[in-house]
Structures are given as C-alpha cells and as structure tokens.
C-alpha positions, -999 to +999 in steps of 0.1 A: +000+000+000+015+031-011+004+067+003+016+103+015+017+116+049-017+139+053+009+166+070+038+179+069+065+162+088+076+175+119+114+166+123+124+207+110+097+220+136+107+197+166+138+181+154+163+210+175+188+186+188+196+175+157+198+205+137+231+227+138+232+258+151+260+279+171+254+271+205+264+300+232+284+287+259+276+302+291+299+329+286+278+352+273+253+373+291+217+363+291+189+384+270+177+402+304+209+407+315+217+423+280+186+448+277+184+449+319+152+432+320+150+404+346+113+401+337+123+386+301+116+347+302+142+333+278+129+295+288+101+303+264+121+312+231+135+290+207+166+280+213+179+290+179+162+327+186+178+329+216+212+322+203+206+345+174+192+370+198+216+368+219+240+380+196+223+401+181+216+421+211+251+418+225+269+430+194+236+460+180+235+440+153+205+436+126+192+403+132+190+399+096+227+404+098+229+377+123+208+353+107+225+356+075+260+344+093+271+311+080+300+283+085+325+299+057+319+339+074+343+322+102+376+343+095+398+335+126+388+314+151+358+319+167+355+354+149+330+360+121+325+388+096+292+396+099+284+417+064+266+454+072+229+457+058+214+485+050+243+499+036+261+497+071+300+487+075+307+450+079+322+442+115+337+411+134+316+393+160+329+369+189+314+339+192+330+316+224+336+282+212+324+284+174+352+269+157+351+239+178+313+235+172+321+238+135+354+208+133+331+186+155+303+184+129+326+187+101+311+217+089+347+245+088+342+264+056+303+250+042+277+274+032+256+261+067+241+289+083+250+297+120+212+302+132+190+280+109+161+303+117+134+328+104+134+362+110+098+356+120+107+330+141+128+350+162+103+378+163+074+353+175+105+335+204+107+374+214+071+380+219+069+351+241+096+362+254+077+395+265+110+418+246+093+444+237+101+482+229+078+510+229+084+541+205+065+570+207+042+580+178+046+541+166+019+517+174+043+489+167+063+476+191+099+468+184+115+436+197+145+423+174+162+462+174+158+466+208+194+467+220+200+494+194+180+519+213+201+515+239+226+540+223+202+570+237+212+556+268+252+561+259+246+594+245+232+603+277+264+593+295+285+615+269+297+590+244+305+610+210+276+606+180+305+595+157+314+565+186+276+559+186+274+554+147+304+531+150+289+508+174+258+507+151+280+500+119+262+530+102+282+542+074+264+578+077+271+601+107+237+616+107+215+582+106+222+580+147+199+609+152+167+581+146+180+564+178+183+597+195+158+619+189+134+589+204+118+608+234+092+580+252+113+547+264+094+517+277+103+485+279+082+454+291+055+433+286+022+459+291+014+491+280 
C-alpha cells in the first residue's frame, strides 16, 4: 500500500537537537541581563532565537545580519564577519567556542548557516519572550532592534555621536539621530 503523509513532517519544527546551530556557551550574558530586564523569560524562546538574539543584542547587530551568518563567514577562530545591511559597515563578531562546534560536525568552511532560523521565528520566540520596545508615535512595538536603542542611553552618558554610529555600523554620521531623537522609552510586557 502506497500513500503520502496527510501533514507535513515534523522533524524541522521539533527536530532541534539534531539540527546545527552555534550554541552559546555560558559565557555570554543572558537576554535580560543584555537589555536589563529580569522580567524577560528566555525559557520560552526558541533555542535558535535565543542564540541568534543573543548575539544580536550583544553586538547591536540587525538580526537579519545575524541570521545571514554562515560556517565559511568564520575568519579566525571563533570570529565571524558579519556583512553590514542597509548599507552599514561590515564588523567582526565573537562567538566563544564556534570553531570547535564547527570541526566537530565537520562543517569548517560550508555554506551552513549559524542560526537556521526565520526572522519571524525569532520575532514570534521574542514576543513570548515578552522583549518588547515601545516608541513614541509608533503603534508597533519593536522587539528584534531593541538593544540598538540602547545608544540613547550612551549618548546620555556622553559618548560622541561618531562613537555611537560606529557601534551601530552606520556608514552615515547623521542616521544616529533616529535612535536619538526617540523621546518615550518603555520596555516590558504591558502598556
């Protein structure tokens, strides 16, 4: 008796331990710890949207910079050149422990992307998450770009605008005035 399955399979959805992705060691800071939100509950997020967020957030990256990072972007060990968007500079990330992840499956140099994951995905893991960001005269909360508000903060503590547009990898001086001219912060689950 021949037939097909009446849905899809489910090994991509559930398979995780199976499926490669960089794996943080517990060196790095946690998501709360990173935005300074304790009330963010990470246990609920993907674990390849955490990773990927996780980075993300550490580094101010795009997370479609992040998620775009593959096996062959490794150009030292454990260091990865993670390619501007956006027109923005490229830039070197850290990730503890990569290259040993990548000789143990055998993967050093392949086209294998570090977070296997949607954008969407990672957006949906946040909102779970309750990561959210509150702009005012948006209705739209933002989540994945949160940590790249947090230059207002910096600003605030007298860091140059040309040190801020650095650590955004902003090719143009003047795009750093969207983070700062941003007058209503609030963070968290409700408003």
């Amino acid at each position: 008796m021949s037939g097909t399955h009446s849905v899809p399979s489910s090994i991509l959805r559930a398979g995780n331990s199976t499926l490669y992705y960089y794996r943080a060691p517990n060196l790095l800071p946690s998501i709360g710890d990173i935005l300074n939100d304790h009330n963010v509950n990470e246990s609920v997020m993907h674990p390849i949207a955490r990773a990927a967020c996780v980075i993300c957030f550490l580094y101010l990256c795009r997370i479609a910079e992040v998620l775009s990072l593959c096996a062959s972007d490794v150009i030292a060990p454990d260091r990865c050149l993670c390619r501007g968007s956006k027109r923005g500079h490229s830039y070197i990330v850290y990730l503890p422990d990569l290259s040993s992840q990548l000789k143990k499956e055998g993967l050093v140099g392949s086209s294998t992307l570090l977070f296997p994951i949607s954008y969407s995905q990672c957006y949906r893991s946040l909102v779970r998450a309750g990561v959210r960001y509150c702009r005012s005269g948006f209705s739209n909360s933002s989540r994945s770009h949160i940590a790249r508000y947090s230059v207002r903060h910096l600003a605030g503590q007298g860091v140059p605008p040309e040190t801020l547009t650095d650590l955004l990898h902003h090719k143009s001086k003047k795009s750093i005035l969207y983070y700062l001219n941003e007058r209503k912060l609030t963070y968290g689950k409700n408003s």
